[in-house]
One Martini backbone bead per residue (centre of mass of N, CA, C, O) as a GRO file, in nm:
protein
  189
    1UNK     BB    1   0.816  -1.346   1.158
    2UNK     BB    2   0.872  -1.406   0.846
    3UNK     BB    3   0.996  -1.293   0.582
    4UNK     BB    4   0.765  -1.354   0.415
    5UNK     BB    5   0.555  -1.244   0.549
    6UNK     BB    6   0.654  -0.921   0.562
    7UNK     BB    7   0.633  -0.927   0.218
    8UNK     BB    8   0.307  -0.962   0.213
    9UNK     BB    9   0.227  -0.743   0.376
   10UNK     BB   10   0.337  -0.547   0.225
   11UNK     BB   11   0.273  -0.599  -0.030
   12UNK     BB   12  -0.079  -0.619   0.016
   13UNK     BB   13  -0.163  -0.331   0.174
   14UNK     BB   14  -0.261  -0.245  -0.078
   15UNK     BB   15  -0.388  -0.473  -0.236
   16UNK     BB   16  -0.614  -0.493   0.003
   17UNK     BB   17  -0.753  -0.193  -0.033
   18UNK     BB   18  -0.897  -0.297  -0.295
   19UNK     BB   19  -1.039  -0.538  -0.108
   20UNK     BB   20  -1.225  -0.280  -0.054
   21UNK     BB   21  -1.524  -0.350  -0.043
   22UNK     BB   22  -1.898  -0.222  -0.025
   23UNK     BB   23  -2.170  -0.366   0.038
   24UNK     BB   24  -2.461  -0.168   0.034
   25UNK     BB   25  -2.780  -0.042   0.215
   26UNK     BB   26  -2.717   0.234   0.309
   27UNK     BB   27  -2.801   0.532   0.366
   28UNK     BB   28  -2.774   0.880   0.244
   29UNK     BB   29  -2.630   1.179   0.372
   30UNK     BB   30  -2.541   1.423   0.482
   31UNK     BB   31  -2.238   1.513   0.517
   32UNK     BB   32  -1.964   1.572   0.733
   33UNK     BB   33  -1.795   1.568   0.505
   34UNK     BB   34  -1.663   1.802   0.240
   35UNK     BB   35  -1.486   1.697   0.113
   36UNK     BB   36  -1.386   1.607  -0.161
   37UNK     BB   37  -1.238   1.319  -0.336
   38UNK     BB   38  -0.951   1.405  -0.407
   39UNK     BB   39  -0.884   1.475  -0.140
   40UNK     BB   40  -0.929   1.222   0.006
   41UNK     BB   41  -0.716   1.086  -0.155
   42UNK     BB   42  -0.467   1.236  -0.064
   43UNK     BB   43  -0.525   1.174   0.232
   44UNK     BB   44  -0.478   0.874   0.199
   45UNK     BB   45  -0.169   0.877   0.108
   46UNK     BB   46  -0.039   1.053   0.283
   47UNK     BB   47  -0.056   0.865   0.489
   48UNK     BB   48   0.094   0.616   0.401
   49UNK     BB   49   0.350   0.792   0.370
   50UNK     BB   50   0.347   0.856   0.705
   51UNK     BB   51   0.256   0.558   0.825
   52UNK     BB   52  -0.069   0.611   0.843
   53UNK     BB   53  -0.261   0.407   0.863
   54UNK     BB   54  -0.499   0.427   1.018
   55UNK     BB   55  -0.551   0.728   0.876
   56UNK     BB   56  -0.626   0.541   0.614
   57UNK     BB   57  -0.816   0.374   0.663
   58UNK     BB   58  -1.060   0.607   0.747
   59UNK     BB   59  -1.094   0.620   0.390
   60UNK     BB   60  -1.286   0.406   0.401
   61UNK     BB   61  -1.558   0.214   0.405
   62UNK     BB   62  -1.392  -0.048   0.455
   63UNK     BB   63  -1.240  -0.222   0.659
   64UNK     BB   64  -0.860  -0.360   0.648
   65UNK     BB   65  -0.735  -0.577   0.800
   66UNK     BB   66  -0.409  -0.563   0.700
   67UNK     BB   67  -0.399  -0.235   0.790
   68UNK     BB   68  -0.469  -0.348   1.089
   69UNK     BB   69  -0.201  -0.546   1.123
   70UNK     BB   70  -0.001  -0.349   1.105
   71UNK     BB   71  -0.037  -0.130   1.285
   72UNK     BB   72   0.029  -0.379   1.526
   73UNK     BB   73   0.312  -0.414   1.381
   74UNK     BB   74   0.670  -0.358   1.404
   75UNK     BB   75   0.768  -0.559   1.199
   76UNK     BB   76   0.588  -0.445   0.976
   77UNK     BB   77   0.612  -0.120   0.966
   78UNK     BB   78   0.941  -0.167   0.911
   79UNK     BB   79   0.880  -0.222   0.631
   80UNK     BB   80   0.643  -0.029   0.530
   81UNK     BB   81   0.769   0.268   0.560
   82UNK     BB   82   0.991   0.299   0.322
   83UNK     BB   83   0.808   0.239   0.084
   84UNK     BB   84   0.554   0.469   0.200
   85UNK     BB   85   0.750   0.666   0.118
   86UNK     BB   86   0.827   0.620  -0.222
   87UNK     BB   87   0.531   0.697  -0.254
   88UNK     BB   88   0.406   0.828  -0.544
   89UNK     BB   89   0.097   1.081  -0.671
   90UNK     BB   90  -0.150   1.119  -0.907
   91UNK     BB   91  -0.419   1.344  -0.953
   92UNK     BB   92  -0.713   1.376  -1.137
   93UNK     BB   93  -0.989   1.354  -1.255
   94UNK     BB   94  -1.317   1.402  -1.085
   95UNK     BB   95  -1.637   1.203  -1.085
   96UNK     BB   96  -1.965   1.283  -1.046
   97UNK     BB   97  -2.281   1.061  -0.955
   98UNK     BB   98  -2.426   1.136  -0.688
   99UNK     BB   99  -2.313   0.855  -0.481
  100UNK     BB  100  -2.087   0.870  -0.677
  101UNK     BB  101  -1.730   0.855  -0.771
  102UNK     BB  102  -1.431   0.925  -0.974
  103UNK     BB  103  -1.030   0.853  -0.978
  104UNK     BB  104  -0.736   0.940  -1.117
  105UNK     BB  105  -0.429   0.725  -1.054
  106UNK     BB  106  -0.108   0.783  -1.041
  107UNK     BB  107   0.162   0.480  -0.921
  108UNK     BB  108   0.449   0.511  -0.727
  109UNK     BB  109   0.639   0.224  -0.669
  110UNK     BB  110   0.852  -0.014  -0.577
  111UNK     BB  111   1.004  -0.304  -0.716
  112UNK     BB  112   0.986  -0.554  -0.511
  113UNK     BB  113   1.037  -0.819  -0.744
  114UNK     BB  114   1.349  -0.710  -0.752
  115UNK     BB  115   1.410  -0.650  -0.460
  116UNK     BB  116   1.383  -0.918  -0.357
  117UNK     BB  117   1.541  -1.080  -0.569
  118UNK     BB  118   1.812  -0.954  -0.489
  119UNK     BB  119   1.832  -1.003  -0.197
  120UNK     BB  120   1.823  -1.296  -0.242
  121UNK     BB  121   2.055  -1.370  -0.402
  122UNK     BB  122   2.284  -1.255  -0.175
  123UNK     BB  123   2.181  -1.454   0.050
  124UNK     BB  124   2.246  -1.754  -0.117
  125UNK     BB  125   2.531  -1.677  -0.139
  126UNK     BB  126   2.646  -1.590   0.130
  127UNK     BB  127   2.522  -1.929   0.214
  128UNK     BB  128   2.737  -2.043   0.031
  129UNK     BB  129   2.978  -1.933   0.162
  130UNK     BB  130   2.960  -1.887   0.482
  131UNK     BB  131   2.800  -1.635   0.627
  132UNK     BB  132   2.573  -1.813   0.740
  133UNK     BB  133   2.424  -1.970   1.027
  134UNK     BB  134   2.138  -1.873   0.978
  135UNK     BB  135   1.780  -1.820   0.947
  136UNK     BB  136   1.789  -1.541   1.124
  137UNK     BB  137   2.039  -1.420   0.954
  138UNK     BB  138   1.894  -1.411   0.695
  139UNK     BB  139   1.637  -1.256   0.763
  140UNK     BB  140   1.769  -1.005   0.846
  141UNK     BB  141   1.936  -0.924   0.579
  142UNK     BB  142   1.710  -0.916   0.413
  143UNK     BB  143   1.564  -0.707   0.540
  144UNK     BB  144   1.769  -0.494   0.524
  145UNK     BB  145   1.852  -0.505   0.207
  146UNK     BB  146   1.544  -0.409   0.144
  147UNK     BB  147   1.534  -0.163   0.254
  148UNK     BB  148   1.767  -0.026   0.131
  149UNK     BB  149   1.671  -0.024  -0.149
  150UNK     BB  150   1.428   0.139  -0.099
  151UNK     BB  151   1.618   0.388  -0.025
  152UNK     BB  152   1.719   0.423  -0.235
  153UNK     BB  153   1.663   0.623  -0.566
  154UNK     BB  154   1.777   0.372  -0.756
  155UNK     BB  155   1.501   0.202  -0.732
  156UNK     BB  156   1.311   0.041  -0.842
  157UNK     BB  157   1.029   0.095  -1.038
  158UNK     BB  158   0.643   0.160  -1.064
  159UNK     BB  159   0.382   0.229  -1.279
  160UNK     BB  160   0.033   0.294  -1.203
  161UNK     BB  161  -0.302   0.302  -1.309
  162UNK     BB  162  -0.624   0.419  -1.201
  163UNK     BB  163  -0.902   0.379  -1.026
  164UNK     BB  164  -1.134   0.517  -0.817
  165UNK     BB  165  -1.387   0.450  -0.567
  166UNK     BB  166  -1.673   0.649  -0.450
  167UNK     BB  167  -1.856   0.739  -0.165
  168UNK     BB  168  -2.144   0.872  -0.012
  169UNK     BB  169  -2.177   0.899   0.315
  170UNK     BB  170  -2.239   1.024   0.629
  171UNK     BB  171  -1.922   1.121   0.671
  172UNK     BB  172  -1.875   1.100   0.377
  173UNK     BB  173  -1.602   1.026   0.133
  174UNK     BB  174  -1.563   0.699   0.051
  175UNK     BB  175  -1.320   0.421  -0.042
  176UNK     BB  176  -1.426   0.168  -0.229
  177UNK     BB  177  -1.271   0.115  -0.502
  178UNK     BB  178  -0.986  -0.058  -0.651
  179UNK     BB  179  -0.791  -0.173  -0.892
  180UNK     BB  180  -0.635  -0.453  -0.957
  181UNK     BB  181  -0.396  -0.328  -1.095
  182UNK     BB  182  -0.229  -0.268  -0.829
  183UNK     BB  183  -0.119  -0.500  -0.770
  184UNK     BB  184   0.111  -0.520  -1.007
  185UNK     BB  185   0.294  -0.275  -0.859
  186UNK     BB  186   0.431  -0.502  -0.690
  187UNK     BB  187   0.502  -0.749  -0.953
  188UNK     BB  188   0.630  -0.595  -1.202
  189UNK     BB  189   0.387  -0.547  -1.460
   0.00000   0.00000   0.00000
């Protein structure tokens, strides 16, 4: 995989969950799992933040193609580790209406279009400069330099609001969509 490819499977992982949406026509039945919509939205983060993809998804309505390939995949893991270890969240209050519930989710995460911009820069100086031999070793110090930048406490933030739609399935309450607006968390508008 090259830079820009593990760049936007980060970039993506989150983006890829908002349209995780899925149209269903299944009856709903008494759930199995009887937590709360709040609980599940926080579980669904925790899971993310620890790095736990496969158990990020398994609050999904519907199955996530990208975080199914995240998590399958570890050069891929290596970049999005350090980001959801950064994310974090507040959640709202949430309204239930029948098997439909929403709930307000205030999300901060490191800001990608800076970090990776800065990245960028650092990495055409060197290779200006003659310290870089190849497109190998250039992709590798922007790796690093990426990874470096995320794991700053001074690194660049974005913070975003959104609301968070669960349904209540036979399984209990899965996160079936979440606002566009989520995309922008990752290029920083």
């Amino acid at each position: 995989m090259n830079l820009h490819k593990y760049l936007l499977v980060a970039i993506m992982l989150l983006g890829g969950l908002i349209l995780a949406t899925g149209c269903s026509s299944e009856k709903t039945a008494t759930p199995v799992n009887n937590d709360s919509p709040d609980i599940i939205v926080k579980n669904f983060f925790d899971s993310l933040q620890k790095g736990e993809l496969q158990q990020a998804a398994s609050f999904l309505k519907k199955d996530d193609q990208d975080l199914r390939e995240l998590s399958a995949d570890p050069e891929g893991k290596k970049v999005a580790k350090p980001f959801l270890q950064q994310l974090t969240y507040e959640t709202g209050s949430y309204d239930i209406k029948g098997d439909e519930a929403t709930i307000s989710v205030k999300i901060t995460v490191p800001n990608m279009l800076k970090i990776s911009g800065a990245a960028a820069k650092d990495i055409v100086s060197e290779a200006m400069s003659g310290k870089m031999n190849d497109d190998i070793q250039a992709e590798r110090k922007a790796l690093e330099k990426i990874e470096a930048s995320i794991k700053d406490p001074s690194a660049p933030t974005v913070t975003t609001a959104q609301t968070i739609k669960l349904t209540k399935t036979e399984s209990g309450w899965k996160i079936s969509t979440m606002d566009t607006d989520f995309l922008k968390t990752f290029f920083g508008s």
